[in-house]
C-alpha positions as CSV (number, residue, x, y, z in Angstrom):
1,X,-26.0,-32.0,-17.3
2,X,-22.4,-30.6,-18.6
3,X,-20.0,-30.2,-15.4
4,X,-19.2,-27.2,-14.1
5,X,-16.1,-25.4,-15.2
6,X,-14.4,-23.5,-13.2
7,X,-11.8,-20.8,-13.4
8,X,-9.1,-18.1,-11.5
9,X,-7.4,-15.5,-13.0
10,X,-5.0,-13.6,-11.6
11,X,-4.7,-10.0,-12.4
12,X,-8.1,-9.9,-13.9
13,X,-8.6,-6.3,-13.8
14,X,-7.2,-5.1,-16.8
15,X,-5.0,-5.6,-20.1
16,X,-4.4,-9.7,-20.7
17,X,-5.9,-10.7,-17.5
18,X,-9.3,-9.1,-18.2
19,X,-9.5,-10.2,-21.7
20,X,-8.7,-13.6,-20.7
21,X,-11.2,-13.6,-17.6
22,X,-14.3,-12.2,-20.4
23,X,-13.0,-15.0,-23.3
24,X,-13.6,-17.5,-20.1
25,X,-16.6,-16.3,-18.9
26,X,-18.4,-15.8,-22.6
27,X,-17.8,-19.5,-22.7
28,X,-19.6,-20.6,-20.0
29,X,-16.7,-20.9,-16.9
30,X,-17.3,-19.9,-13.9
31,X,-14.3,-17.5,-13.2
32,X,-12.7,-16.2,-9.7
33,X,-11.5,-12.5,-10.4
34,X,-8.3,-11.7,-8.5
35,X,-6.5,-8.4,-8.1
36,X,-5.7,-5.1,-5.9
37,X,-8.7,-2.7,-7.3
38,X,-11.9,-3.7,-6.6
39,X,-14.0,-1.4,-9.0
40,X,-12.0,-3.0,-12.1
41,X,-12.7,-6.4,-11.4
42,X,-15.9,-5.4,-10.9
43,X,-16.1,-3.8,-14.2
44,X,-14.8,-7.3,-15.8
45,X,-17.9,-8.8,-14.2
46,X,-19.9,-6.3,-15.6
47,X,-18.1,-6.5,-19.2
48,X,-19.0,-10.0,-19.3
49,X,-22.7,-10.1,-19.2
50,X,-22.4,-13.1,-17.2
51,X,-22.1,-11.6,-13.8
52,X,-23.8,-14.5,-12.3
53,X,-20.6,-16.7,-12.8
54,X,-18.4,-13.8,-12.1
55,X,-16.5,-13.9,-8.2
56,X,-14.9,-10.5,-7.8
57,X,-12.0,-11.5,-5.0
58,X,-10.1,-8.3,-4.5
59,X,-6.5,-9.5,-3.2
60,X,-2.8,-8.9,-3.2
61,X,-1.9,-11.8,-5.0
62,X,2.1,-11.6,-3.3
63,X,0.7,-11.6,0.2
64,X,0.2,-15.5,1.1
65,X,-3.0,-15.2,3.4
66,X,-4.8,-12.9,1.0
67,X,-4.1,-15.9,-1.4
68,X,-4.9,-18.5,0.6
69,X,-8.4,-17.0,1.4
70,X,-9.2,-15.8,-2.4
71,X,-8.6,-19.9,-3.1
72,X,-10.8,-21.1,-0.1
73,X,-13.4,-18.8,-1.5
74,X,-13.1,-20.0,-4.8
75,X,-13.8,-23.7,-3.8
76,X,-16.1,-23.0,-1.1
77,X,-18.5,-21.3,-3.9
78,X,-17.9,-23.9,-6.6
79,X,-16.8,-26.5,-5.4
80,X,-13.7,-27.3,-7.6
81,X,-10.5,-25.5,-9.9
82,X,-10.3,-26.8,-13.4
83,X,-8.0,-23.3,-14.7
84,X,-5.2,-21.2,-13.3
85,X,-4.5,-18.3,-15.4
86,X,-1.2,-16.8,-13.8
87,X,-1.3,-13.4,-15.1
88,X,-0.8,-10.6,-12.6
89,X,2.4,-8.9,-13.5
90,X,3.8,-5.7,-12.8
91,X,7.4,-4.2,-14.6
92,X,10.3,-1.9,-13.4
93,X,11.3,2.0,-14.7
94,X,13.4,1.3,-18.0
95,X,16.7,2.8,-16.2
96,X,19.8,1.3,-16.6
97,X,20.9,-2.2,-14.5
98,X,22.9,-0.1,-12.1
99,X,20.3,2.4,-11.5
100,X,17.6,0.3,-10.6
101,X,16.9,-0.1,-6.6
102,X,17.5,-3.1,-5.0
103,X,13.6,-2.5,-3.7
104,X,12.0,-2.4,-6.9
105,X,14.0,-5.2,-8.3
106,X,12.2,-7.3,-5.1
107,X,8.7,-5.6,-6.1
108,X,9.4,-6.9,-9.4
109,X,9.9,-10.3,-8.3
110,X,7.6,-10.9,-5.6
111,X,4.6,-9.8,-7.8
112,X,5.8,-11.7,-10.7
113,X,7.5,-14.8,-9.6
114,X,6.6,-15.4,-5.9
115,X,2.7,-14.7,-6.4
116,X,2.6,-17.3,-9.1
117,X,4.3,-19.9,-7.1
118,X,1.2,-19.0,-3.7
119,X,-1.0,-19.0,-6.1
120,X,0.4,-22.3,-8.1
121,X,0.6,-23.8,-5.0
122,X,-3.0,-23.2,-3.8
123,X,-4.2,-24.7,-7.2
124,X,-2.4,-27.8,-7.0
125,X,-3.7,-28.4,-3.4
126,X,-7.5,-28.1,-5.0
127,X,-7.0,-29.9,-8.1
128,X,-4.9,-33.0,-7.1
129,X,-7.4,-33.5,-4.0
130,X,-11.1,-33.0,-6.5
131,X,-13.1,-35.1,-8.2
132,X,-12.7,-35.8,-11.7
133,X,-9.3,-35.1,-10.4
134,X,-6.6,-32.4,-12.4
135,X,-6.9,-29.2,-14.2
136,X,-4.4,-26.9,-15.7
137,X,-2.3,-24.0,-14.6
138,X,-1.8,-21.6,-17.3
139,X,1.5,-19.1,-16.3
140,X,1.9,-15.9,-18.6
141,X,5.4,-15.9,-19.6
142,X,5.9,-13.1,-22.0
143,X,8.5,-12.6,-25.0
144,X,10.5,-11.3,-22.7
145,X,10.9,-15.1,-21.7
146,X,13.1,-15.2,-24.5
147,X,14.4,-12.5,-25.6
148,X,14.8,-9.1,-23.0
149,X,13.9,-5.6,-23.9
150,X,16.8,-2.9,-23.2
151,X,16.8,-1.9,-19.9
152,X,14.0,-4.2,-18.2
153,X,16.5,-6.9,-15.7
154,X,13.6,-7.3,-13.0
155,X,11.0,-8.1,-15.8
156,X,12.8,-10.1,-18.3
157,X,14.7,-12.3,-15.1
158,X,11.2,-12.8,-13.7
159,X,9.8,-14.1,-16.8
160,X,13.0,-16.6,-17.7
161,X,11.8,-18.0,-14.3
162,X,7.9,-18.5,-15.0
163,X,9.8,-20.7,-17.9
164,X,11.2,-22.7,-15.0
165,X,8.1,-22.6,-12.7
166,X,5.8,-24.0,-16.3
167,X,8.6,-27.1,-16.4
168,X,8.2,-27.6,-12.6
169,X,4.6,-27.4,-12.6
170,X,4.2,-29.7,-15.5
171,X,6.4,-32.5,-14.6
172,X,5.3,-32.6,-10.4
173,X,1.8,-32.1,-12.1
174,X,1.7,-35.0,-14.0
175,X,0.5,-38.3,-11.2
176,X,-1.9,-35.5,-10.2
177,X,-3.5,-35.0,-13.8
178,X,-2.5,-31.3,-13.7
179,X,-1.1,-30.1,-17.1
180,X,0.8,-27.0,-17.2
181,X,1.2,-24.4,-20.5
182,X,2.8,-20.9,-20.8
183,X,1.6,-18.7,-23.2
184,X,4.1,-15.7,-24.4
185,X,2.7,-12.3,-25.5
186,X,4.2,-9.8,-27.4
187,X,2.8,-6.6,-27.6
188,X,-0.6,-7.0,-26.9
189,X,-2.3,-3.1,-26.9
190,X,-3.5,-2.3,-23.2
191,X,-3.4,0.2,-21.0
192,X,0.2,-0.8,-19.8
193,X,1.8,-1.1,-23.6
194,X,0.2,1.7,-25.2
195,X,3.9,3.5,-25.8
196,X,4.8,0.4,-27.7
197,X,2.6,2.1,-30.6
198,X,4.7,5.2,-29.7
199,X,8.0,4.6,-29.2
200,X,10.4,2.2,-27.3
201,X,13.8,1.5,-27.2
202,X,15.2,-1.1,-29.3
203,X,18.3,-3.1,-29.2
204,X,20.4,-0.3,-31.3
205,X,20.0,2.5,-29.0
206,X,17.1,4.2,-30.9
207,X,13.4,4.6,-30.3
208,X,10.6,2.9,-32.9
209,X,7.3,2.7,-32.5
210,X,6.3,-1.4,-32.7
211,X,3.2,-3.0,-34.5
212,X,0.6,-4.3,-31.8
213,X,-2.5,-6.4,-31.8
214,X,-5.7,-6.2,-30.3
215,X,-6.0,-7.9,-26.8
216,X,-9.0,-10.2,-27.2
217,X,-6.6,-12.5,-29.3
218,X,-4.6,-13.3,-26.6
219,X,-8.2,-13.9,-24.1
220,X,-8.8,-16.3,-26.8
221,X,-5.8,-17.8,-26.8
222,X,-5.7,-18.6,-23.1
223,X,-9.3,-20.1,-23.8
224,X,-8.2,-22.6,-25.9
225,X,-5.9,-23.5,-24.0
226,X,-8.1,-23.9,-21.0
227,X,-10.3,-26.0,-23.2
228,X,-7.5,-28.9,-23.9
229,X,-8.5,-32.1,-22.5
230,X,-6.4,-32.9,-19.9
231,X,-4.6,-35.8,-22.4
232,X,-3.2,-32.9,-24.1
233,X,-0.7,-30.0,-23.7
234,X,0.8,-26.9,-25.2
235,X,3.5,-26.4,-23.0
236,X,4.2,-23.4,-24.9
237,X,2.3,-20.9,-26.7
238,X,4.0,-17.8,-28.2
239,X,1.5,-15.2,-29.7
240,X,2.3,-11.4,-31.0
241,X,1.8,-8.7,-33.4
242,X,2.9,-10.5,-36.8
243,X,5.6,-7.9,-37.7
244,X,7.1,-6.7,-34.3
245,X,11.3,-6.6,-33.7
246,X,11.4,-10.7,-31.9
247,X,12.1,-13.0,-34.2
248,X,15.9,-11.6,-36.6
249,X,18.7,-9.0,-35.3
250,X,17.8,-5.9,-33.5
């Protein structure tokens, strides 16, 4: 009988999270469903047709004891972790540096960065500690890992960090058989990046509207991922809309 796989996703509500929660949970995973609004994890679940391997954890994934207990949850159901998706992510007004408060820049990071460290942290614990031993933490990095968009500081200086946090985790994962990848997305269409099709600034002052790709290529992305043997890594995945403004001069 095939082991059972089992997955968290962070953020799991909507946009990358959700897509990559239903690409997990079509495959046969048994997936924990994390974020702030119950009825939209619950939707995921629903999505799915697989409800029976669906956990809907409602949780605020930057407050450490709500973290703690979605984990505990997790393991006490199933027994085990083999997937981290690190995806809950939130961004910051598009005002300029100097306008942005000092509070929102904190939001900014305490969602983005300090959530996926608890929630890195309560991974590690599980997988370093089960049996077949290991698993992988998958962080969602964004282009904005590499290159910023005008006026986004919080986001784009969160993101350069998740780069940091991937290298951590995969190096101190290693004696523990926990393999760490990031994968980077750039314009994916969701709920969030609808204006991309619109209109957003670019690097020259003006406002374009950017090419964008359907969502469920990114869920499948993160799939693959999750389906590496543990022998092997991707410690970095960038996918995107083939013709957006990343890769040449703005």
């Amino acid at each position: 009988m095939p082991r059972k796989r089992v997955a968290l996703v962070t953020g799991a509500g909507s946009g990358i999270g959700r897509a990559a929660a239903l690409a997990l949970l079509q495959d046969g995973y048994h997936v924990a469903l994390l974020g702030r609004r119950k009825p939209l994890l619950e939707e995921t679940a629903g999505r799915s047709g697989a409800e029976q391997r669906a956990m809907v954890l409602p949780a605020d994934v930057a407050r450490h004891d709500q973290v703690t207990k979605a984990f505990a949850a997790t393991e006490a159901a199933w027994g085990r972790l083999d997937v981290l998706f690190n995806n809950a992510g939130m961004g910051a007004p598009a005002v300029p540096m100097e306008d942005l408060s000092i509070e929102k820049f904190r939001e900014v990071v305490e969602v983005n960065l300090v959530a996926a460290f608890l929630c890195t942290q309560e991974a590690i614990r599980i997988m370093k500690a089960q049996e077949p031993r290991g698993g992988r933490i998958i962080n969602n990095g964004s282009i904005s890992a590499h290159s910023p968009r005008p006026m986004s500081a919080a986001y784009t200086s969160t993101k350069h960090a998740i780069t940091g946090l991937t290298k951590c985790i995969a190096l101190d994962g290693r004696r523990h058989d926990i393999a760490a990848s990031q994968i980077d997305v750039g314009n994916a269409l969701t709920d969030l990046t609808a204006r991309i099709a619109s209109g957003v600034p670019q690097a020259d002052g003006s406002i374009k509207p950017e090419p964008v790709m359907d969502v469920k290529h990114v869920g499948e992305a993160v799939l693959h991922l999750a389906n590496l043997p543990l022998d092997v890594n991707v410690p970095f995945m960038t996918i995107m809309a083939t013709k957006m403004p990343f890769i040449g001069r703005g």
